[in-house]
NUDRENZA-318309 format. One record per residue (C-alpha): y, x, z; residue in one letter; residue number from 1. Coordinates in Angstrom, 3 decimals. Example, Ala and Ser with C-alpha at 12.3 -4.5 7.8 and 13.67 -1.06 7.14 Angstrom:
2
         c2         c1         c3   tornu   bake
     -4.500     12.300      7.800       A      1
     -1.060     13.670      7.140       S      2
***
This chain:
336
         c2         c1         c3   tornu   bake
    -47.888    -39.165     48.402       X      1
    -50.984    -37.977     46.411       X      2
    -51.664    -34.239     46.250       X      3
    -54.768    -34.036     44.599       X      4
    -55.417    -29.872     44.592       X      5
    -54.888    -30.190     48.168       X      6
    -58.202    -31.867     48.598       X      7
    -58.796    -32.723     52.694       X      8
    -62.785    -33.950     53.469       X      9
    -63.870    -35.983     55.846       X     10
    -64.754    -33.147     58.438       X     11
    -61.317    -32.112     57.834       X     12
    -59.817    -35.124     58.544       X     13
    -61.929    -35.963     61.406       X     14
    -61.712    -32.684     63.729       X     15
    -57.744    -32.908     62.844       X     16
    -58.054    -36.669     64.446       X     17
    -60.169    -35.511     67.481       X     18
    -57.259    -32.359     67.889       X     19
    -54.173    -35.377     67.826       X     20
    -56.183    -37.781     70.201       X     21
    -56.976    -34.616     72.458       X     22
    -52.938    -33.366     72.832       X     23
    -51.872    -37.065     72.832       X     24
    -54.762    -37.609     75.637       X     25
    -53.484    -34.248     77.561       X     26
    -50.112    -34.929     77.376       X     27
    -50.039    -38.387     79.134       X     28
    -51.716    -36.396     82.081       X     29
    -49.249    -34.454     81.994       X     30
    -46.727    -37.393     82.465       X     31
    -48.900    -38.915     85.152       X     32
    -48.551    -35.060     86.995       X     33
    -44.856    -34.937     86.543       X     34
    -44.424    -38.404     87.951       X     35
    -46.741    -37.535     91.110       X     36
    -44.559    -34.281     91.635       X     37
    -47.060    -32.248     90.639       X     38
    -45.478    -30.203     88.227       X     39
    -42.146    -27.781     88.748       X     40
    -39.750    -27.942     85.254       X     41
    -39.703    -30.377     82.501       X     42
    -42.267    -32.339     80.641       X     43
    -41.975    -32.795     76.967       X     44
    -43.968    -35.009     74.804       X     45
    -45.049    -35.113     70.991       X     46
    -45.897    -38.428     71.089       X     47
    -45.435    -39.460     67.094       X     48
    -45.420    -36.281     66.025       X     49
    -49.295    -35.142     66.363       X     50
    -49.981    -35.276     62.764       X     51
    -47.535    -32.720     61.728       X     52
    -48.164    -30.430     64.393       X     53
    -51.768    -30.555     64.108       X     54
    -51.422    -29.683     60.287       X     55
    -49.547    -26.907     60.401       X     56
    -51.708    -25.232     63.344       X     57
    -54.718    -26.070     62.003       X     58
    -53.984    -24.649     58.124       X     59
    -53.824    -21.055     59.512       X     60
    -56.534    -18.330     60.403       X     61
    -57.201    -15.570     62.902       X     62
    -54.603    -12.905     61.836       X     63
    -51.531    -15.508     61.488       X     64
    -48.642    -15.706     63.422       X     65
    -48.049    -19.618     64.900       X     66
    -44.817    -20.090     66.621       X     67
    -45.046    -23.758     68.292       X     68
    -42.476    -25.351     69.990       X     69
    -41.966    -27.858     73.092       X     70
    -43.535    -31.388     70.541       X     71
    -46.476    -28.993     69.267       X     72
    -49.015    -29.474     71.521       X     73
    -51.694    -30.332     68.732       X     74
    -50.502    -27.402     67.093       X     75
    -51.143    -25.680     69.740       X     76
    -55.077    -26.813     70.370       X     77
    -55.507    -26.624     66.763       X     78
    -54.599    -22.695     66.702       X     79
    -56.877    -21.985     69.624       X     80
    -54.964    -23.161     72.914       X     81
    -57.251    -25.321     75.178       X     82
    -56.864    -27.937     77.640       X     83
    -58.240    -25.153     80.732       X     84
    -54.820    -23.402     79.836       X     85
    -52.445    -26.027     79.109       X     86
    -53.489    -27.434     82.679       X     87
    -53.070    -24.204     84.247       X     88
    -49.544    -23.389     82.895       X     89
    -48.251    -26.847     83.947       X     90
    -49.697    -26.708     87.175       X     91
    -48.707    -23.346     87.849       X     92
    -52.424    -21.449     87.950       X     93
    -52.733    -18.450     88.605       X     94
    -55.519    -17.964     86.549       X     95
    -53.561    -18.753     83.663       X     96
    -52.700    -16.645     80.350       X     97
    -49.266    -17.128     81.898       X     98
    -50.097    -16.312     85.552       X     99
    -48.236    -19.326     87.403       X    100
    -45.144    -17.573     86.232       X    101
    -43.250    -19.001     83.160       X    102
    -42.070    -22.027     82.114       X    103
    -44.858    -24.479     81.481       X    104
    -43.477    -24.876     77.674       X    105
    -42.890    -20.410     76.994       X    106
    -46.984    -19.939     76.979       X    107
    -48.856    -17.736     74.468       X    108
    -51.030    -15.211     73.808       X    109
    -48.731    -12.978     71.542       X    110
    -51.760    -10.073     70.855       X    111
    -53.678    -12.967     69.165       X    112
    -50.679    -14.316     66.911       X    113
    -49.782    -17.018     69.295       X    114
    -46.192    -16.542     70.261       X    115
    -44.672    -18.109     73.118       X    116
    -41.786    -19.835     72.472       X    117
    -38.180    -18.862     73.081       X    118
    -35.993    -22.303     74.023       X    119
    -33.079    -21.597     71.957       X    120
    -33.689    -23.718     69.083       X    121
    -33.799    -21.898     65.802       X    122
    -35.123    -18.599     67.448       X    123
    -38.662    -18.260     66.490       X    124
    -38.042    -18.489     62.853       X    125
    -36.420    -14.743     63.268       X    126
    -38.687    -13.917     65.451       X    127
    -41.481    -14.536     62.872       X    128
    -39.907    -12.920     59.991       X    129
    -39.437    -10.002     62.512       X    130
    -43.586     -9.922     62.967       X    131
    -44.219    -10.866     59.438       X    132
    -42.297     -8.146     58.349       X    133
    -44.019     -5.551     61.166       X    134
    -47.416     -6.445     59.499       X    135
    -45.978     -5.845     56.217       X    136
    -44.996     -2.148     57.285       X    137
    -48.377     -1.922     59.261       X    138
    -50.175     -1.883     55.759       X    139
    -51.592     -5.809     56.637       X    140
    -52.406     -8.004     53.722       X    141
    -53.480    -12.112     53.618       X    142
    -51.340    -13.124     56.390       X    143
    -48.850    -16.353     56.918       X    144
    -46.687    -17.326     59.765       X    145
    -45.034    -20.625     60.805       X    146
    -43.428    -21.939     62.953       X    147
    -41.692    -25.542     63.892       X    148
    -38.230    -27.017     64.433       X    149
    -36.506    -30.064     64.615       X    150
    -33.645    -31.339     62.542       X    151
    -31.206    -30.307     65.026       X    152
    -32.446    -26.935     64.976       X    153
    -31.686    -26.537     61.108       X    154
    -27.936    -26.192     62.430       X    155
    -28.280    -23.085     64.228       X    156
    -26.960    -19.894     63.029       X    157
    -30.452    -18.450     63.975       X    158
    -32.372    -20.868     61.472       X    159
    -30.014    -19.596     58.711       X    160
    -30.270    -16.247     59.735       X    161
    -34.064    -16.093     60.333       X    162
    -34.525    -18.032     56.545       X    163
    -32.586    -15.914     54.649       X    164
    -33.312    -12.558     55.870       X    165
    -37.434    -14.100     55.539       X    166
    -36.294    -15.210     52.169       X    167
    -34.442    -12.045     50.974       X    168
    -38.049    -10.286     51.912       X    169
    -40.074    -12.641     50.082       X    170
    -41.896    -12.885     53.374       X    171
    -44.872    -15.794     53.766       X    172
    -43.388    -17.781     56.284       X    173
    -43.748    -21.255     56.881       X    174
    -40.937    -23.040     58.722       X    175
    -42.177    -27.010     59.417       X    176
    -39.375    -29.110     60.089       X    177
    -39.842    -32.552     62.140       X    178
    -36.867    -35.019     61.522       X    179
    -37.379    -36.975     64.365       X    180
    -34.393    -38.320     64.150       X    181
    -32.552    -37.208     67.124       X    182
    -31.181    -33.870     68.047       X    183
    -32.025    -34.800     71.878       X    184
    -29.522    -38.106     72.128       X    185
    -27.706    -36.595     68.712       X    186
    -28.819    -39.108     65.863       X    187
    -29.000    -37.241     62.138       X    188
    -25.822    -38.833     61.087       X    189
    -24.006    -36.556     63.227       X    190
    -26.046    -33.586     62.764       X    191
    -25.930    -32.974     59.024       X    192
    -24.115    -33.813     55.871       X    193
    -26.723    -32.783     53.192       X    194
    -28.330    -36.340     51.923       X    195
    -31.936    -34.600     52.879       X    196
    -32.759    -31.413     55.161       X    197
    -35.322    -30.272     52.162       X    198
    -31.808    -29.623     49.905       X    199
    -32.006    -27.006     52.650       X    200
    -34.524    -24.964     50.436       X    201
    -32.720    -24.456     47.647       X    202
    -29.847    -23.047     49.254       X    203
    -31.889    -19.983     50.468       X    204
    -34.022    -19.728     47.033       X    205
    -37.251    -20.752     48.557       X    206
    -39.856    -23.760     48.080       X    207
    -39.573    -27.014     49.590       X    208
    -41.892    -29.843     50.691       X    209
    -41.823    -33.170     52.009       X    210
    -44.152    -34.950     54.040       X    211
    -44.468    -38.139     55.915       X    212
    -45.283    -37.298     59.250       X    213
    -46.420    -40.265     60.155       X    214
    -49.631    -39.879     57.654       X    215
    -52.215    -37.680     58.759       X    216
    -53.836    -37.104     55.421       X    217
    -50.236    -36.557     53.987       X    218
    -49.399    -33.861     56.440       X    219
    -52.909    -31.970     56.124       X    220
    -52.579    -31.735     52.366       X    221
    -48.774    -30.987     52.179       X    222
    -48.894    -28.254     54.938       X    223
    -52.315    -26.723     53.353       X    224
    -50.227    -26.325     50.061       X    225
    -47.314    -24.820     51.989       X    226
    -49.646    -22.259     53.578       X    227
    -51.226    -21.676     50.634       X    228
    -48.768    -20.841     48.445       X    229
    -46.931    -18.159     51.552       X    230
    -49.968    -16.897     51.305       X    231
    -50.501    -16.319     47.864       X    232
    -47.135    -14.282     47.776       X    233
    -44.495    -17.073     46.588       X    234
    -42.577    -16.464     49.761       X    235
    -40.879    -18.926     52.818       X    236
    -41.820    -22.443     52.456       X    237
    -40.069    -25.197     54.027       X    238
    -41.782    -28.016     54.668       X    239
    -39.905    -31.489     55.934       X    240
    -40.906    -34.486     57.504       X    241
    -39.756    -37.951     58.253       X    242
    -40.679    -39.431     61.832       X    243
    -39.182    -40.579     65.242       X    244
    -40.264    -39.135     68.165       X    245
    -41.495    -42.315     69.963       X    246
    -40.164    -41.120     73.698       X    247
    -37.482    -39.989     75.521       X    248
    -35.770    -36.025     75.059       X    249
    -38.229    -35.467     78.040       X    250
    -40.064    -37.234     80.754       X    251
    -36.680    -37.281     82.464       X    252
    -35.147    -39.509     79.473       X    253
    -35.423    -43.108     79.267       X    254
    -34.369    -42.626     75.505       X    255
    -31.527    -45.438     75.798       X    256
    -29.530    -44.164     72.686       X    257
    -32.428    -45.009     70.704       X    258
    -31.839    -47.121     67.484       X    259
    -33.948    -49.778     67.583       X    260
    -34.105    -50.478     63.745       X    261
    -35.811    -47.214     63.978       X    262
    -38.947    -48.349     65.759       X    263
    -39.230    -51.181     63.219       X    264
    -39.156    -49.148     60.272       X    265
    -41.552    -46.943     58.121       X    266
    -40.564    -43.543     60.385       X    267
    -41.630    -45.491     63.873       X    268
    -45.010    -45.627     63.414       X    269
    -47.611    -43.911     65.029       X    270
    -49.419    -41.626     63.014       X    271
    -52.143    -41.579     66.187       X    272
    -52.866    -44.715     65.425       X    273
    -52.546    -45.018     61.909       X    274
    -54.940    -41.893     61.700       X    275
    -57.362    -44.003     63.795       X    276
    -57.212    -47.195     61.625       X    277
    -57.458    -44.490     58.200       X    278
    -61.081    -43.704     59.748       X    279
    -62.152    -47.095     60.123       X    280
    -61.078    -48.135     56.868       X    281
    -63.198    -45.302     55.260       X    282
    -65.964    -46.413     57.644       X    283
    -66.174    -42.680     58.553       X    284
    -66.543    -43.999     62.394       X    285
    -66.470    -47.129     64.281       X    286
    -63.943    -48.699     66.076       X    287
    -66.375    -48.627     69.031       X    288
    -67.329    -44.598     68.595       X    289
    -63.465    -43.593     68.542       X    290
    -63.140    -45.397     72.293       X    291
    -66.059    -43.845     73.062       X    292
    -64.143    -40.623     71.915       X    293
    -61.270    -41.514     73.727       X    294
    -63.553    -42.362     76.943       X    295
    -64.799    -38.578     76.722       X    296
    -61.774    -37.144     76.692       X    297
    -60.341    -38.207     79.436       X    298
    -63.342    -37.398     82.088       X    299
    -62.960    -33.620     80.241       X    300
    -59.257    -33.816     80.937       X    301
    -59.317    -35.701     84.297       X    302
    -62.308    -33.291     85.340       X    303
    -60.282    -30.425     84.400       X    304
    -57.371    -31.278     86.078       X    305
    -58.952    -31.553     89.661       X    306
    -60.295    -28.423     88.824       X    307
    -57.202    -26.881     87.779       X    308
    -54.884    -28.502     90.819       X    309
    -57.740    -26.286     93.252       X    310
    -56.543    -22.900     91.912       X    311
    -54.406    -21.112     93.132       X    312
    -50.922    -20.689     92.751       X    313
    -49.106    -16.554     91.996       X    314
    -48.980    -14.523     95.202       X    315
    -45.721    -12.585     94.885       X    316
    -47.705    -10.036     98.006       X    317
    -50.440     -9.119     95.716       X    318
    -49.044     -9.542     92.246       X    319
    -49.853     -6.895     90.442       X    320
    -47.798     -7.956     87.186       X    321
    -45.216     -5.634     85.296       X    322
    -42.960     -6.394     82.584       X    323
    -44.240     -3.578     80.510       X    324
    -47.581     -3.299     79.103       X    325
    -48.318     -0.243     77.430       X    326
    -48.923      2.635     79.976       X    327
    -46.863      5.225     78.056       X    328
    -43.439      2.790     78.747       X    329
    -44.406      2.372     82.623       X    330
    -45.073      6.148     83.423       X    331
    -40.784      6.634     81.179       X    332
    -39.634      3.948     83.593       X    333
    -41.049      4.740     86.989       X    334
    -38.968      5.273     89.596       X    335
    -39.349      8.491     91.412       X    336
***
């Protein structure tokens, strides 16, 4: 799909490729952890989906509002996270932005526009709009927020209820949709009548855009347009794309109900690995310098790890944590 005003350099392409090899590179640690016990919860992997994830959080600036959820870990390193906290969350650090306390999946650093995910699928996009519109009444100017979803999420009351209220506001929200295919084990052709999400958009009055999420240089241009265009004041953009998610619901699913036709076609590929054969082809980089890429990465993440796995875990004795953090809502709620 050719969107020429949406130009994407080389350097552009590149540190988005480095950002998809680093979360896919992270996240099969992560696997390896879960498998050794070393990790308390679930484990959930955006293997296929790097390229749309990495496009949406790497299209927005300091003063936006990203809203990733549990497939966004390129997202997530492309807004800011690192690999030092993703570690620490999973493996329960105390020295953590979370403090060894949440879910490994619910981190964030809300103050700095990162929100930490709620589970119930749908709920960010309200919660957005809700901070979208705060900044609004603040007197705040030039901002976007976005947030992602799967196709299974575009059935819940709060993704209609979060779209139209953002749409009814004319708010500059971004809401990036990754048909993967399955609602967990729930293929598409139980989850939706409409012949194609993006009909979606016009129901609530807003702009629509599709993507293949399998093509890096797709995603990049189509999600710099979305953002671009919130930005600019033509309000919620909805932005669709076609993949599989090439694993299981979770490390705990061996992703038996898969469709094997699936895997064969167009959406099964893997955009990590299309990306990688797109630099080559440009001769941007040798086959030879991406392993040597890959090689890096690993000794930072393997490095880090040990590192990470000698910290230590929250002491509930010397915890000095409270639910609320301004001082003028402790001193109203102290007990006398």
């Amino acid at each position: 799909m050719s969107k020429p005003s949406e130009r994407v350099t080389e350097s552009d392409y590149l540190k988005a490729y480095r950002i998809m090899l680093t979360s896919r590179i992270v996240e099969e640690k992560l696997a390896s952890l879960y498998r050794a016990g070393m990790i308390k919860g679930g484990v959930f992997l955006g293997r296929g989906q790097e390229a749309l994830s990495v496009s949406a959080g790497i299209n927005l600036h300091r003063g936006d509002i990203f809203a990733p959820l549990i497939r966004d870990q390129a997202g997530r390193l492309a807004f800011g996270d690192t690999v030092l906290d993703t570690l620490r969350t999973y493996l329960g650090s105390q020295l953590g932005s979370m403090r060894g306390r949440d879910g490994n999946i619910h981190r964030g650093r809300p103050r700095d526009g990162y929100y930490a995910m709620i589970s119930h699928l749908g709920a960010m996009i309200p919660a957005v709009a809700g901070g979208l519109l705060a900044k609004r009444l603040s007197g705040e100017q030039g901002f976007v927020g976005a947030t992602c979803i799967g196709d299974g999420g575009t059935s819940t009351g709060a993704f209609h209820e979060g779209l139209n209220a953002a749409a009814v506001d004319n708010l500059p929200l971004v809401v990036v949709v990754a048909n993967n295919q399955y609602a967990y084990s729930t293929p598409n052709s139980r989850q939706y009548a409409c012949s194609d999400l993006l009909d979606k958009a016009a129901g609530y009055g807003i702009a629509g855009h599709k993507t293949d999420g399998t093509n890096l240089l797709d995603c990049l241009q189509t999600l710099r347009k979305a953002v671009a265009s919130a930005r600019s004041g033509a309000g919620p953009q909805l932005v669709v794309a076609s993949l599989l998610r090439l694993v299981g619901h979770g490390e705990h699913d061996d992703f038996s109900y898969l469709d094997k036709t699936l895997k064969q076609s167009p959406v099964g590929s893997d955009c990590l690995l299309l990306a990688e054969q797109h630099i080559i082809d440009q001769g941007w980089d040798t086959k030879d310098e991406l392993a040597k890429w890959k090689r890096d990465i690993e000794e930072e993440i393997n490095t880090t790890a040990d590192r990470v796995r000698r910290e230590p875990p929250p002491d509930p004795e010397e915890d000095d944590w409270e639910a609320l953090s301004r001082a003028e809502y402790r001193e109203q709620h102290t007990s006398p």
